[in-house]
C-alpha positions as CSV (number, residue, x, y, z in Angstrom):
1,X,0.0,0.0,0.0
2,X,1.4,3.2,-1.3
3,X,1.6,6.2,1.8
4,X,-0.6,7.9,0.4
5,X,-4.1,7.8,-1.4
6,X,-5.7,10.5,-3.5
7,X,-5.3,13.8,-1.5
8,X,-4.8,11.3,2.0
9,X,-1.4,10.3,3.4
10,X,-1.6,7.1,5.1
11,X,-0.3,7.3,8.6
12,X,-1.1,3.8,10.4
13,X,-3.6,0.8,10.1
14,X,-6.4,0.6,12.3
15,X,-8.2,-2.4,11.5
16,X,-8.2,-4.8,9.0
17,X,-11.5,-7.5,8.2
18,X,-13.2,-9.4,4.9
19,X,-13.5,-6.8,2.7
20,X,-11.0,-4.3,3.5
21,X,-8.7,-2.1,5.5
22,X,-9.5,0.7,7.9
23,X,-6.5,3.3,8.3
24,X,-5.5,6.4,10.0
25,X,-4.8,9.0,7.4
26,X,-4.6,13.2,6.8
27,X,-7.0,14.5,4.8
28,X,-3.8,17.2,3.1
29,X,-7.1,19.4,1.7
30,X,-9.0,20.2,4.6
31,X,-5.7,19.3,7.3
32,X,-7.9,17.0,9.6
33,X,-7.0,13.1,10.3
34,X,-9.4,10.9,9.3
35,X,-10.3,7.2,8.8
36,X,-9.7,5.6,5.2
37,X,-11.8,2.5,4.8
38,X,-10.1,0.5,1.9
39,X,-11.9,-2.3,-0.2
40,X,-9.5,-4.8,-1.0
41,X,-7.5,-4.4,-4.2
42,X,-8.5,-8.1,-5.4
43,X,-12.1,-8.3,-4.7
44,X,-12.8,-4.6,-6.1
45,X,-13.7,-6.3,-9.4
46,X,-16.7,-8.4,-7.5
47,X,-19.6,-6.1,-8.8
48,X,-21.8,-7.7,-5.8
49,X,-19.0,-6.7,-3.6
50,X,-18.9,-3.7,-4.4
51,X,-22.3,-2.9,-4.2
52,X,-22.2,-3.8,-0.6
53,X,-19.3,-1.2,-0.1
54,X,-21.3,1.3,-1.7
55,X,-24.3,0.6,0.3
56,X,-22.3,1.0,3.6
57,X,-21.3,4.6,2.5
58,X,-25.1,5.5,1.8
59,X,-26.8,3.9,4.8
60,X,-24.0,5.8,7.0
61,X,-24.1,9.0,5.2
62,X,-27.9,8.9,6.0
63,X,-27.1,8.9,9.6
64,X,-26.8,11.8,12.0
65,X,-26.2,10.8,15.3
66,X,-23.7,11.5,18.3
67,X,-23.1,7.8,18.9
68,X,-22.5,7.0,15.6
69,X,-18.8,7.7,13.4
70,X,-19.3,10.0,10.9
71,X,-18.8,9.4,7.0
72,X,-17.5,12.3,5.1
73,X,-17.1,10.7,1.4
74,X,-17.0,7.6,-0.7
75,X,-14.2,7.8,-3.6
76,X,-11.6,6.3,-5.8
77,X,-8.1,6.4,-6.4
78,X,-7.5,4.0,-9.5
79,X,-8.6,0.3,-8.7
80,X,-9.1,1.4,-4.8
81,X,-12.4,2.0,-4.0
82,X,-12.9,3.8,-0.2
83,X,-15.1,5.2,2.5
84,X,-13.8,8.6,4.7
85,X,-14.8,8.4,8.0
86,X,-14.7,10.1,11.1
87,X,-11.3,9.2,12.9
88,X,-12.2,8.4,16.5
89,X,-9.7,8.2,19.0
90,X,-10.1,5.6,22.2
91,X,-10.3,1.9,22.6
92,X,-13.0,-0.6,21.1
93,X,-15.3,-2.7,24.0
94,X,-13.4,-5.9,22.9
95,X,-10.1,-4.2,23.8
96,X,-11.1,-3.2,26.8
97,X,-12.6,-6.3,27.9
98,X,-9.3,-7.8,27.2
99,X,-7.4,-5.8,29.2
100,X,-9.7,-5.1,32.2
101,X,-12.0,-7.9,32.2
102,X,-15.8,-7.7,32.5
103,X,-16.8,-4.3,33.3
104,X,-19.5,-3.9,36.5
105,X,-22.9,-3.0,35.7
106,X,-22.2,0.4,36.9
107,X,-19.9,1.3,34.4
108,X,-21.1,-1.0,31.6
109,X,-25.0,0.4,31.8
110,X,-23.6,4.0,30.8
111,X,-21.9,3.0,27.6
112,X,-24.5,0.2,26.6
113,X,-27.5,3.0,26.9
114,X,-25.4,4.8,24.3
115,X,-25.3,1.9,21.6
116,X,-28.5,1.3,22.4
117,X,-30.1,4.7,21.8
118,X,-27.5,4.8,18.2
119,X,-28.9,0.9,17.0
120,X,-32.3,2.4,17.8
121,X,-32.2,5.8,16.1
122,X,-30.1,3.5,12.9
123,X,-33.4,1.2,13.0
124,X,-35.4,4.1,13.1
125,X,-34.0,5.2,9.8
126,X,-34.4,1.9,7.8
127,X,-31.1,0.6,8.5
128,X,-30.2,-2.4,10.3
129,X,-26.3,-2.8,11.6
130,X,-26.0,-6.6,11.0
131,X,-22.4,-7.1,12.1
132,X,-23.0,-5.6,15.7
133,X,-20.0,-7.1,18.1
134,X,-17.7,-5.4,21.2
135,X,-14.6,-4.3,18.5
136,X,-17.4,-2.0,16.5
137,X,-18.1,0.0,19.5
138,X,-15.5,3.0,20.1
139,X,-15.1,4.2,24.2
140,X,-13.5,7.9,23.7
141,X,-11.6,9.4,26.6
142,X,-14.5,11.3,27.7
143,X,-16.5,8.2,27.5
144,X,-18.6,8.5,24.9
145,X,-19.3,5.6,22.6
146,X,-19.1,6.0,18.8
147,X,-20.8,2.9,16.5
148,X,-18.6,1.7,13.3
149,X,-18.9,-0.4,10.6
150,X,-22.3,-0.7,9.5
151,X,-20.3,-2.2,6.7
152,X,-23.0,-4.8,5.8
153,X,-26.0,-2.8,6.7
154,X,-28.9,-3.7,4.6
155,X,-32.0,-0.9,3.9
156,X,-35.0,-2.1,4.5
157,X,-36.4,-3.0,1.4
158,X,-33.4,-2.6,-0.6
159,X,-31.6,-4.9,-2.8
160,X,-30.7,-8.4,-1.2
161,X,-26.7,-8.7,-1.4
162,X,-26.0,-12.3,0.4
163,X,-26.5,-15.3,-1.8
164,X,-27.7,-17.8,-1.4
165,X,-26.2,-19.9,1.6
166,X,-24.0,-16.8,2.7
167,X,-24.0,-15.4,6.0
168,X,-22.7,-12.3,7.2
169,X,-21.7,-11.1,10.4
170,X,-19.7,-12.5,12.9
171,X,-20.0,-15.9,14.3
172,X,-19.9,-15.4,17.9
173,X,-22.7,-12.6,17.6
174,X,-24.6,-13.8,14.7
175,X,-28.5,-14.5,15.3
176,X,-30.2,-17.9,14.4
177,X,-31.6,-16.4,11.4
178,X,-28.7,-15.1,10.1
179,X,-27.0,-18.4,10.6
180,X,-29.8,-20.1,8.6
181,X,-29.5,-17.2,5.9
182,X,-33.3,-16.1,6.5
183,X,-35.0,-12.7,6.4
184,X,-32.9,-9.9,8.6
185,X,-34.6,-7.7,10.8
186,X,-34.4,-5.5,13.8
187,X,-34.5,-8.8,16.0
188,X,-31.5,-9.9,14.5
189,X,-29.4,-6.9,15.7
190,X,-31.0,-7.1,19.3
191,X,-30.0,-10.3,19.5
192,X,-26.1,-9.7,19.1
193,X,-26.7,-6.6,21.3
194,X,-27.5,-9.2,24.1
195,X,-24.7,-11.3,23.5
196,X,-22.6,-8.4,23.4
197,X,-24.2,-7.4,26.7
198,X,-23.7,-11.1,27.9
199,X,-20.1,-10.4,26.8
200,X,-19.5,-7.4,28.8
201,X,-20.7,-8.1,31.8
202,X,-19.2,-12.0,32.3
203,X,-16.0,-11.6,29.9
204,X,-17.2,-14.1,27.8
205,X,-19.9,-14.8,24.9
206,X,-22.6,-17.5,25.6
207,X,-21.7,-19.7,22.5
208,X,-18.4,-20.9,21.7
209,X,-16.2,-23.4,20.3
210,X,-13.1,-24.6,18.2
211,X,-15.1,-23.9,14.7
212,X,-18.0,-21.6,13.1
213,X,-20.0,-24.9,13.0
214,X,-19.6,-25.4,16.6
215,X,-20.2,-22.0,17.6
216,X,-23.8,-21.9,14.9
217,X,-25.0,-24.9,16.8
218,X,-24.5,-23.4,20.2
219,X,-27.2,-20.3,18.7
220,X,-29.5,-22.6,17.1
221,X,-29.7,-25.5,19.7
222,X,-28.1,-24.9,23.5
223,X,-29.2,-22.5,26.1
224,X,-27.6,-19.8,27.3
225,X,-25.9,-20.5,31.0
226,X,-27.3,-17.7,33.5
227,X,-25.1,-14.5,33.0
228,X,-25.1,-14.6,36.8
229,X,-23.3,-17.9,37.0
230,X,-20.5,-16.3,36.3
231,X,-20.9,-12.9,38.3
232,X,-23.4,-12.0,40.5
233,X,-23.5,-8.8,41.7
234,X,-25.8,-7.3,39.3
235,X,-29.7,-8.0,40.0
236,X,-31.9,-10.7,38.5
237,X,-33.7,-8.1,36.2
238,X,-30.8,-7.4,34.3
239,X,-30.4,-11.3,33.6
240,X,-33.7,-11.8,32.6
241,X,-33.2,-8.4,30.1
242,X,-29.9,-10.3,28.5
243,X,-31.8,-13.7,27.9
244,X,-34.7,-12.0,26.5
245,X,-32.5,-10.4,24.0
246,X,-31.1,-13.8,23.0
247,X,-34.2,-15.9,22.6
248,X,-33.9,-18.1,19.9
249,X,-37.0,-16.9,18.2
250,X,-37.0,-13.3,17.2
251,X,-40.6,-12.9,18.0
252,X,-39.6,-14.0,22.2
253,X,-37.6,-11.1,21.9
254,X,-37.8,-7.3,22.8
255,X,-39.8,-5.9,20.1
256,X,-37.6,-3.1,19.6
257,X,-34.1,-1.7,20.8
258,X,-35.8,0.9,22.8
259,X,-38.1,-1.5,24.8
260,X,-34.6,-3.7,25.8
261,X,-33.1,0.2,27.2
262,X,-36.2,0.4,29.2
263,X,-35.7,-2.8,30.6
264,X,-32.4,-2.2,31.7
265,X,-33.2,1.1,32.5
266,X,-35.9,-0.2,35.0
267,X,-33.2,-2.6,36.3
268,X,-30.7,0.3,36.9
269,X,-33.4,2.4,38.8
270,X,-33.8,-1.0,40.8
271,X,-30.3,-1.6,41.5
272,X,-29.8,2.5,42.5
273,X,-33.3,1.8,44.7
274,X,-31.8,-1.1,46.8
275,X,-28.0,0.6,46.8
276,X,-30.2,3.7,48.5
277,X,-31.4,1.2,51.0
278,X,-28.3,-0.3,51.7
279,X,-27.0,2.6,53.0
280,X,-29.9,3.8,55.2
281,X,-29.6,0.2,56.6
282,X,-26.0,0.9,57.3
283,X,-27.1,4.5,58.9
284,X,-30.3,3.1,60.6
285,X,-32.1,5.3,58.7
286,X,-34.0,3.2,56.5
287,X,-37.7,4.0,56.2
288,X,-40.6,2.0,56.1
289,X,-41.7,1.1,52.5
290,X,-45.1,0.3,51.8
291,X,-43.6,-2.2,49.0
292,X,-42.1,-4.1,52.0
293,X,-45.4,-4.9,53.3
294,X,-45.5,-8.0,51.6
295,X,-42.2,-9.3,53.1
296,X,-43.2,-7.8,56.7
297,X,-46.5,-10.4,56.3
298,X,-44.1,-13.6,54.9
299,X,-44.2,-16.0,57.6
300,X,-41.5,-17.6,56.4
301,X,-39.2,-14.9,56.5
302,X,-40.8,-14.4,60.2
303,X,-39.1,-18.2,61.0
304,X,-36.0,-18.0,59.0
305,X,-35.2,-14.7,60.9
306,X,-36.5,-16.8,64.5
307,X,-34.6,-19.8,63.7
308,X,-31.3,-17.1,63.2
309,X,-31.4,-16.1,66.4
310,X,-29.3,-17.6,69.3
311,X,-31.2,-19.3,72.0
312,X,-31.7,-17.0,75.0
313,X,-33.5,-14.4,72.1
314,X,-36.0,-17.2,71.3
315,X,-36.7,-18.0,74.8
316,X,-37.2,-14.4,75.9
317,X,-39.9,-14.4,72.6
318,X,-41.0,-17.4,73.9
319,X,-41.9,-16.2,77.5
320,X,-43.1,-12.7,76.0
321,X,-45.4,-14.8,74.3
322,X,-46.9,-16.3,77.2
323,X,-46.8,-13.6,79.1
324,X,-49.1,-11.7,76.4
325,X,-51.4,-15.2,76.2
326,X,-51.5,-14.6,80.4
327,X,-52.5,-11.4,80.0
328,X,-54.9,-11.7,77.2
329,X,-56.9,-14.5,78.9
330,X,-57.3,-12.6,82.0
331,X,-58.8,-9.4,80.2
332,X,-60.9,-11.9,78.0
333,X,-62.2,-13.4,81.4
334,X,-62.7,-10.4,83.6
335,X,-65.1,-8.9,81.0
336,X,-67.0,-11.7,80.7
């Protein structure tokens, strides 16, 4: 690869996937770095191919939102055909989880809520992401997340690209119907945003294995193991959130990005509820909640708290207990 392309000069590679590579470049007309994504050389006479490219620079230039990288132009330079993006600077989720581990829900929930809000506007517009994994989602230093590569986005209703018996995407994330190579919706996306969640949260994806076939079976025959197995310090709503997302039907699923961000929006509000509470506890100042009238009632959270307590504090409730029989017995009897 020459140093420089057109009016860009090649300064480093980013990335590099199936059909191309993503580089850091200057743009010497306007003086502003940039991101160069280059179809490779040898498949740039694939007229099928090349549509696909195309249609990524379209469905992204049709999209104007802070979470999502911005695409300034689609050109070529001779035989090299190529996308100019938005350079963002920061690390990619799957970096991050590399190097820290899984994030806690505290910190995770932030970022999430912003791919969420971008995959939901996208969807909003017609577009669907398609190849939605941890590497195509940007933290900045300020924290803001930036979405990549909707580099085989599909328009709704536009031209079908895969043929047939392709798939496209990424293994690990792909949905059951994009493993069997049917229709692609909305469902399909939430579906790798909850094994991308899954991912987050417990290091690792629910489906694995030494090959794509092994991996494909895992999304089209096993179940899940409870993200909680692995770490559980985050609430039971959250869980059920995450293996809603990655129902094997599309229909079981959340019928839209935004209702799976209300879910776990409820579940944050839950888990900031009870982390409230904790603290009163801690301070003794802990109020009464009318929602805690059902456990206040549970009789068996009355014995497993009396069976807790040494001996001499069951037999004083024993004798007080007595003592109130005594005395109710006596009033009983002297007003009859």
């Amino acid at each position: 690869m020459a140093n420089r392309i057109g009016s860009f000069e090649i300064r480093e590679i980013l990335g590099k996937g199936g059909m191309g590579t993503v580089y850091r470049a200057m743009d010497l007309s306007l003086n502003r770095e940039v991101a160069l994504k280059v179809i490779n050389p040898e498949l740039s006479g694939n007229i099928n191919l090349m549509k696909r490219f195309q249609n990524e620079a379209l469905a992204m230039a049709r999209l104007s939102h802070p979470n999502i990288a911005i695409i300034y132009n689609f050109s070529s330079d001779g035989n090299l055909h190529y996308i100019v993006m938005e350079y963002i600077r920061g690390k990619n989720l799957s970096q991050i989880i590399k190097e820290e581990g899984p994030l806690p829900w505290n910190r995770a929930f932030p970022l999430f809520q912003q791919i969420l809000m971008a995959i939901d506007y996208a969807h909003g517009e017609g577009i669907i992401h398609r190849d939605i994994k941890p590497s195509n989602f940007i933290v900045q230093p300020n924290r803001m997340i930036k979405v990549t590569d909707f580099g085989i986005a599909k328009v709704f209703g536009g031209e079908e690209l895969t043929r047939a018996g392709a798939t496209l995407g990424t293994s690990l994330y792909m949905s059951p119907e994009q493993i069997l190579g049917q229709s692609i919706g909305p469902f399909s996306d939430i579906y790798s945003l909850g094994i991308t969640l899954y991912e987050i949260l417990t290091g690792r994806v629910p489906f694995f294995g030494n090959s794509d076939f092994e991996i494909q079976r895992g999304h089209l025959e096993l179940l899940p193991l409870p993200p909680r197995q692995f770490i559980s310090n985050f609430s039971q709503e959250i869980e059920t959130a995450i293996l809603k997302s990655i129902e094997k039907k599309p229909e079981r699923r959340f019928p839209s990005v935004h209702h799976f961000l209300e879910a776990l929006s409820s579940a944050k509000e839950t888990d900031l509820r009870q982390e409230k509470e904790n603290l009163l506890k801690k301070e003794g100042e802990l109020p009464f909640r009318p929602s805690a009238w059902k456990d206040a009632i549970s009789f068996n959270r009355w014995i497993a708290q009396y069976q807790n307590l040494s001996s001499g504090a069951r037999l004083m409730i024993l004798l007080s207990g007595i003592l109130l029989l005594i005395l109710f017995l006596i009033i009983v009897f002297s007003i009859s």
